[in-house]
C-alpha positions in Angstrom: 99.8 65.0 76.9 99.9 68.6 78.5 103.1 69.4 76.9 102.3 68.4 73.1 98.5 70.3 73.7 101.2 73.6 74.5 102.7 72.9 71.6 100.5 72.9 69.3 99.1 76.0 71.0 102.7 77.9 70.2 101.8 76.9 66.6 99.1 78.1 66.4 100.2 81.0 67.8 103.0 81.7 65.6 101.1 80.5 62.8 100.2 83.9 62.2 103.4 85.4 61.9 104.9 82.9 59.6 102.6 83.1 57.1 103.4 84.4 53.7 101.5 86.5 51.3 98.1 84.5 49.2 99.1 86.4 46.3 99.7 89.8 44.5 98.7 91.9 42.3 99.8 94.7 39.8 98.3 98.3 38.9 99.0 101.3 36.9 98.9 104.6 38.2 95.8 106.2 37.4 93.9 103.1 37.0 91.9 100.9 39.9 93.5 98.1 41.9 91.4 95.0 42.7 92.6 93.1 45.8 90.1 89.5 46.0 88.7 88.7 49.6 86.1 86.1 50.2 84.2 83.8 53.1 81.3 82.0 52.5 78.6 82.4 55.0 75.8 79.4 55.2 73.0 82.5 55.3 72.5 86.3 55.7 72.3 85.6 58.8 75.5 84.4 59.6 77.9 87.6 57.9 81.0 88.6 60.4 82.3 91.8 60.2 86.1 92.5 58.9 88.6 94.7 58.2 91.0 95.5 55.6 94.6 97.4 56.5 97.9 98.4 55.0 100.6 96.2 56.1 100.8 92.4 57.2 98.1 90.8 59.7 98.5 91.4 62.9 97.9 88.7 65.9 94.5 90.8 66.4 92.5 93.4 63.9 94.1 95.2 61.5 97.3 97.8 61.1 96.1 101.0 59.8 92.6 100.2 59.1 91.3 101.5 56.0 87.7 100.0 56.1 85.8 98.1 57.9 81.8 96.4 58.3 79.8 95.0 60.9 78.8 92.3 58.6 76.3 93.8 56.8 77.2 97.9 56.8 80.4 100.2 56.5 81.4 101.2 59.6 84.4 103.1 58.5 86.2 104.1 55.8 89.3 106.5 56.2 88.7 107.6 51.6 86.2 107.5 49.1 88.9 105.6 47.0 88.2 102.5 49.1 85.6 100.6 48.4 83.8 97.4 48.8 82.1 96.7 45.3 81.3 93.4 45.6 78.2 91.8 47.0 79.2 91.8 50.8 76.4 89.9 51.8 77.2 86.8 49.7 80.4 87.3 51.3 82.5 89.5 48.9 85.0 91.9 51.2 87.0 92.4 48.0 88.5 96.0 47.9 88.6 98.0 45.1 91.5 101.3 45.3 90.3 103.7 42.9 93.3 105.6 41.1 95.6 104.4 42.6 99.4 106.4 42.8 102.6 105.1 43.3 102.2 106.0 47.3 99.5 103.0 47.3 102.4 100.3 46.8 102.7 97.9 49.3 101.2 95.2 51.7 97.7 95.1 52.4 95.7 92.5 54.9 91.9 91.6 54.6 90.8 89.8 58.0 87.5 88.4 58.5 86.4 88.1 62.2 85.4 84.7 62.5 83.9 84.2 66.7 85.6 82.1 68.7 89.6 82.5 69.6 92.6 82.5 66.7 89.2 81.6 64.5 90.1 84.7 61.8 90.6 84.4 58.4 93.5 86.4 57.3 94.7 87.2 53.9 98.3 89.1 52.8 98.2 90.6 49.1 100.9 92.3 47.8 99.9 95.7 45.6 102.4 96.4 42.9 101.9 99.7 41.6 103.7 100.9 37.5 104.1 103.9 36.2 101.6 104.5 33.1 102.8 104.4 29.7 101.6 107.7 29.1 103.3 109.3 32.1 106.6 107.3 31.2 106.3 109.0 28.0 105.5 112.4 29.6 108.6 111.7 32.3 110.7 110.7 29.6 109.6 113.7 27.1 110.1 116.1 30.5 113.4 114.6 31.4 114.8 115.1 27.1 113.1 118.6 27.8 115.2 119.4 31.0 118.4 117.8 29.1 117.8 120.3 25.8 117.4 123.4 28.0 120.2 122.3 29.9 122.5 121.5 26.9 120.7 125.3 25.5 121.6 127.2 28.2 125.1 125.8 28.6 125.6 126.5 24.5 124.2 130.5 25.3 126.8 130.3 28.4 129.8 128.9 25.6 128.2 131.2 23.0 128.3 134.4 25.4 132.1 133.7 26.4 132.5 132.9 22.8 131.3 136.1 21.5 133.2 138.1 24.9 136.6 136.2 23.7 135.6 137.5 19.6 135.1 141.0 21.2 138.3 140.6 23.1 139.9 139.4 19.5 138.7 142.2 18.0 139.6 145.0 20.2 142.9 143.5 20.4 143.2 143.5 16.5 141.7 147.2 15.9 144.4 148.4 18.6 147.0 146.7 17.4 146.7 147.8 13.6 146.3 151.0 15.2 149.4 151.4 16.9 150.7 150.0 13.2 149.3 153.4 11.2 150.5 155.4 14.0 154.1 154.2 13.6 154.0 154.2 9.9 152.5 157.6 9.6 155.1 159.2 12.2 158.0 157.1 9.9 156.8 158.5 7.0 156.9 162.3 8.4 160.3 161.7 9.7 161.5 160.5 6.0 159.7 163.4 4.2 161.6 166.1 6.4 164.8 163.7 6.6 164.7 164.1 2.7 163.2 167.7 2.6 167.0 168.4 4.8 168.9 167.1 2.3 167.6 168.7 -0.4 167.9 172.1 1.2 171.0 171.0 2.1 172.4 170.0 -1.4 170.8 173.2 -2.9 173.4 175.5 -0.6 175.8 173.5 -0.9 175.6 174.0 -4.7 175.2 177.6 -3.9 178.5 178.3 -2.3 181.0 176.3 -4.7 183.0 178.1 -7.0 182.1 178.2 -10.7 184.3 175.8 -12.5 187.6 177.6 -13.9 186.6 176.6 -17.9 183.4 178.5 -17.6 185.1 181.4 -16.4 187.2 181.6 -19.7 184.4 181.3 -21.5 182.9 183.9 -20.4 185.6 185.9 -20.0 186.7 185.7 -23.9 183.0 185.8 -24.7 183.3 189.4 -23.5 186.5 190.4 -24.6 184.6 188.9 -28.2 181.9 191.7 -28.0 184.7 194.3 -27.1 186.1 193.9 -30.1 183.4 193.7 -32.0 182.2 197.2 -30.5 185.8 198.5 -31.2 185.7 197.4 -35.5 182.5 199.1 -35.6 183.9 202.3 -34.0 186.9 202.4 -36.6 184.4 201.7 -39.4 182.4 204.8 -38.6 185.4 206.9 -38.5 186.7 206.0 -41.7 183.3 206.9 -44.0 183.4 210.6 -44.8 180.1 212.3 -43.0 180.3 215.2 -45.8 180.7 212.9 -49.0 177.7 213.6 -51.5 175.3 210.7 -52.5 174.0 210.7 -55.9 170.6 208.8 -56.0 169.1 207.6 -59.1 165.2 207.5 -59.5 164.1 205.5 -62.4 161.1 206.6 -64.2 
């Protein structure tokens, strides 16, 4: 008899630590969660305090109490976002997390503190908190903005190196036809004086050869021509007789 009384006692004890969550719910960020806690005391007389905490029921109290009453009044509250909107004197410990965040996530236990030994009534609720449409939006319009003024900046990165490998191009070009004119222009002078020599060169050349042999008989009878001409006209002037007379006739 003494042994199945201890138990049962273990059971009970343990009971507490096996037990799995009554339920959970889901909230956006922004909005307000709801987490349902109820007892139903036989008058207004008979309210027991309670607590709510974050995390799983203890064996005793609550973990990280966030609120709690002495039946009929708040006794503490560690923020204004918790709150106990329901009519607490008919028994309504339901919380109420005002805008809630992301960081509110998690576990939370609502114990009411029944008298007597291992008589509380405990309650696990799961909080599920979602991002808001709007801010998924907003995350996903930030995160195309931060991929665009990445993908920008890397384009003005490939566009600088672009334009420093054009300027390299360039420079490169400019020089090079450069060089090109140089080389031409000094060719060119070299050809013009190569030439100007050998004309200068031709010209004496022409200078100092001998005049051909048939030009010089030419010339030679050519004079030897006038000579003689010089020489008939001599011998006709000697023949006419300077003292002849000249009769001239005048007609009327």
């Amino acid at each position: 008899m003494f042994s199945h009384l201890s138990f049962d006692c273990v059971l009970l004890w343990l009971l507490p630590l096996t037990r799995s969550l009554e339920g959970s719910r889901t909230a956006e960020v922004g909005k307000n969660a709801y987490l349902p806690c109820h007892y139903f005391p036989t008058t207004s007389e008979n309210l027991v305090p309670m607590c709510w905490g974050r995390g799983p029921c203890p064996l005793t109290q609550c973990t990280s109490v966030m609120l709690s009453t002495d039946g009929r009044h708040l006794n503490y509250q560690s923020s204004s976002r918790y709150q106990l909107k329901g009519n607490v004197h008919k028994g309504d410990v339901s919380l109420t997390i005002e805008n809630v965040t992301l960081a509110d996530s998690g576990t939370y236990c609502c114990r009411i503190q029944f008298p007597g030994p291992m008589n509380d009534k405990k309650s696990n609720l799961e909080l599920d908190i979602k991002p808001a449409e709007t801010q998924t939006l907003e995350t996903l319009h930030d995160k195309n903005q931060t991929q665009i003024s990445t993908l920008a900046d890397e384009l003005q990165d490939s566009g600088y190196r672009t334009t420093r490998i054009s300027v390299y191009i360039g420079a490169g070009i400019t020089a090079g036809l450069a060089l090109v004119l140089i080389f031409g222009a000094l060719i060119l002078k070299w050809y013009s004086h190569r030439k100007e020599k050998l004309q200068n060169s031709s010209l004496v050349t022409l200078a100092n050869l001998p005049p051909p042999s048939g030009l010089e008989n030419t010339v030679a009878e050519g004079m030897r021509s006038r000579e003689n001409i010089y020489t008939i006209e001599e011998n006709l002037y000697e023949l006419e007789d300077p003292y002849a007379d000249y009769c001239y006739v005048i007609s009327g």
